[in-house]
LOTIKOL-613696 format. One record per residue: residue number from 1; z, x, y of N, C-alpha, C in turn. Coordinates in Angstrom, 1 decimal. Each point is the difference from the previous one (the first is absolute). Layout:
% LOTIKOL-613696
[NUM,[Z,X,Y],[Z,X,Y],[Z,X,Y]];
...
***
This chain:
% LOTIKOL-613696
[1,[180.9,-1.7,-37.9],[1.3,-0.3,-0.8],[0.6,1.4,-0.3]];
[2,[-1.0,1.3,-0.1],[0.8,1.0,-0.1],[0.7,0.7,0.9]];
[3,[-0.2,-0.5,1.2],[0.4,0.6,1.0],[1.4,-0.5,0.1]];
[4,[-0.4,-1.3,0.1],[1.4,-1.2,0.3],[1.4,0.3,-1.1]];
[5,[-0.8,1.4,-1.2],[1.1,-0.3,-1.1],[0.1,1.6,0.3]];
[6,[-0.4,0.6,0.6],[0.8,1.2,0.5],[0.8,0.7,0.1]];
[7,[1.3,-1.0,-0.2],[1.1,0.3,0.6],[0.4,0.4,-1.8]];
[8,[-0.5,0.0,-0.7],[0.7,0.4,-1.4],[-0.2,0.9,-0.5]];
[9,[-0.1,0.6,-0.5],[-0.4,1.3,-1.0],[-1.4,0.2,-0.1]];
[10,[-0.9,1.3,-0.2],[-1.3,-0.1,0.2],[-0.4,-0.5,-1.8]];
[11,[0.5,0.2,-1.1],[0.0,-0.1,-1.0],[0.7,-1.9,-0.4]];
[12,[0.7,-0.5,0.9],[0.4,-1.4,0.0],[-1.5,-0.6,0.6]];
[13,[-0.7,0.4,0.8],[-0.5,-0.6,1.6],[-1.4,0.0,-1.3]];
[14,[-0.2,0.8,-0.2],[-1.5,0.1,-1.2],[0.3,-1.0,-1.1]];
[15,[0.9,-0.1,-0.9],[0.4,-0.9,-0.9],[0.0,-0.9,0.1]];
[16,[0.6,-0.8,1.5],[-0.1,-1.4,-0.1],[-1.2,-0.5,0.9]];
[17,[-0.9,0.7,0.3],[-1.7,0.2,0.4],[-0.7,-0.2,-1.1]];
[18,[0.5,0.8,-1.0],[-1.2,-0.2,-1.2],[0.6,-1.4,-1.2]];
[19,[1.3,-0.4,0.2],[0.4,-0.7,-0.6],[-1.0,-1.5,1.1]];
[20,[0.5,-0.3,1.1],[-0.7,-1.3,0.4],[-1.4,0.1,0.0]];
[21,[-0.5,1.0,0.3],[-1.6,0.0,-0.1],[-0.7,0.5,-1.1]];
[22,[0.9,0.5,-0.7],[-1.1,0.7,-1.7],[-0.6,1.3,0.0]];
[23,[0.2,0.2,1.5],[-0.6,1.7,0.4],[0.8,1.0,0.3]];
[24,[-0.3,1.3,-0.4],[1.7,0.8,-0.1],[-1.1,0.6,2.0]];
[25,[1.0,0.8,0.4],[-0.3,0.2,1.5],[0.2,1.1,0.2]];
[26,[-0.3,0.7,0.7],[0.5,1.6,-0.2],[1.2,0.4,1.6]];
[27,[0.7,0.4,-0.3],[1.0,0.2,0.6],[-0.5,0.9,1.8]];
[28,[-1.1,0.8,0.0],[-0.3,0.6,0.8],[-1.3,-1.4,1.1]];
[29,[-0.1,-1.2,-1.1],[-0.6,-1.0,0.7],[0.9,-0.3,1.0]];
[30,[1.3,-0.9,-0.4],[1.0,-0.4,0.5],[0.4,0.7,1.0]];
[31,[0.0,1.2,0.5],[0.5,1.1,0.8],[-1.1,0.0,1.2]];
[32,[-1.1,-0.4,-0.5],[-1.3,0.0,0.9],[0.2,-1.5,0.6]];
[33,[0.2,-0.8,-0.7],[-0.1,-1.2,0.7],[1.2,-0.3,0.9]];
[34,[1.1,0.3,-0.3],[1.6,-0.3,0.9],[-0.5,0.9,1.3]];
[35,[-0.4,1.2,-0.6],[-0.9,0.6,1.7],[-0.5,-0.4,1.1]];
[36,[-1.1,-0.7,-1.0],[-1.1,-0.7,1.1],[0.8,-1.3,0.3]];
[37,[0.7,-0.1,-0.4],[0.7,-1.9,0.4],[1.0,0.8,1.1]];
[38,[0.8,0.8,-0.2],[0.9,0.7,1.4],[-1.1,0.5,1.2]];
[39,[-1.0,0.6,-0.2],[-1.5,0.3,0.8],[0.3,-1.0,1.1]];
[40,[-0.7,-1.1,-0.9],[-0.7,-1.4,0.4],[1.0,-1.0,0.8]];
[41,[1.3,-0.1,-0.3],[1.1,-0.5,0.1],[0.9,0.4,1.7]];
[42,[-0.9,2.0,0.1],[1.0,0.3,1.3],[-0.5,-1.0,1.4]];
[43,[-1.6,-0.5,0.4],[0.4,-0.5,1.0],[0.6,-1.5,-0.1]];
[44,[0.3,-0.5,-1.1],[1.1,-1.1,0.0],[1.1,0.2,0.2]];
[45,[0.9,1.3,-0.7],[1.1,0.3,0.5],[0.5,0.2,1.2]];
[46,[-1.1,1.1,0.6],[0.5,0.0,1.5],[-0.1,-1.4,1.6]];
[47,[-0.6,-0.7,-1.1],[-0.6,-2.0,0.9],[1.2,-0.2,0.0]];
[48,[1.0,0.0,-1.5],[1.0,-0.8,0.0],[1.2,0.8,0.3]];
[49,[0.1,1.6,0.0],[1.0,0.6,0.6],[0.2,-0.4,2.2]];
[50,[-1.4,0.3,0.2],[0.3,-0.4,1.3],[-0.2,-1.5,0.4]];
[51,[0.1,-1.2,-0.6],[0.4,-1.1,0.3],[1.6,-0.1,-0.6]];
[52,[0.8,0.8,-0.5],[1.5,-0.2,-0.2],[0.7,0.8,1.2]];
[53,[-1.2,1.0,0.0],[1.0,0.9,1.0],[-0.2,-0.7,1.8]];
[54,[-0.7,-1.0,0.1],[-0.1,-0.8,1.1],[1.1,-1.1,0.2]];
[55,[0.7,-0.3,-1.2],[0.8,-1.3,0.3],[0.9,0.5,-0.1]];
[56,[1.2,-0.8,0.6],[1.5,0.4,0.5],[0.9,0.0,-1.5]];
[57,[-0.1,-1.2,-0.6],[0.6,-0.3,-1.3],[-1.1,-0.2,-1.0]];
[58,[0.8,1.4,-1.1],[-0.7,-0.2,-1.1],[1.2,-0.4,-1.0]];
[59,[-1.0,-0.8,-0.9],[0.3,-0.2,-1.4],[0.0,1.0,-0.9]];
[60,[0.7,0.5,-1.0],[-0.4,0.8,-0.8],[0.9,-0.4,-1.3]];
[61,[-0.3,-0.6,-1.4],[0.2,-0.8,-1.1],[1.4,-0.7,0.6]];
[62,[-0.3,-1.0,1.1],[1.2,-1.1,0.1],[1.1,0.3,1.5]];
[63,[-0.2,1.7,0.0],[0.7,0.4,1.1],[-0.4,0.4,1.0]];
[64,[0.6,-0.6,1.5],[-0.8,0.4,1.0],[0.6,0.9,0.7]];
[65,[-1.0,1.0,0.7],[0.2,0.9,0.8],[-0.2,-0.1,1.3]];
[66,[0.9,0.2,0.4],[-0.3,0.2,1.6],[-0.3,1.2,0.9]];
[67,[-0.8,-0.2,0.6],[-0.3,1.5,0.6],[-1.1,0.4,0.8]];
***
C-alpha cells in the first residue's frame, strides 16, 4: 500500500500508513520498497512495451493511434 501511495508526499505516504495500520513506517522503508516493486516490475514492462509496439493501432486512454 505504500508503494501504491507513492505518488504523495513522503511525510503524507507515512501518515496515512500508520493511520490504516496503527504502525508509523519509516520513510527510507517506503523508498526501499517502490525500488524493489520498479526492480521486479521491469521484465513486465518491457512484455507489455513490445506487444504494443507490435500492433498497428494503439489505444491510449480512449484515443487511437495509428502508426
Amino acid at each position: 500500500m505504500a508503494v501504491l501511495l507513492n505518488v504523495q508526499t513522503a511525510a503524507e505516504n507515512t501518515a496515512i500508513v500508520c493511520d490504516c495500520f496503527s504502525c508509523p513506517i519509516n520513510e527510507s522503508s517506503v523508498y526501499s520498497a517502490s525500488l524493489q516493486c520498479y526492480k521486479d516490475l521491469d521484465e513486465s514492462e518491457q512484455i507489455i512495451k513490445s506487444k504494443v509496439a507490435q500492433n498497428n493501432v494503439v489505444h491510449v486512454d480512449g484515443n487511437r493511434l495509428m502508426g
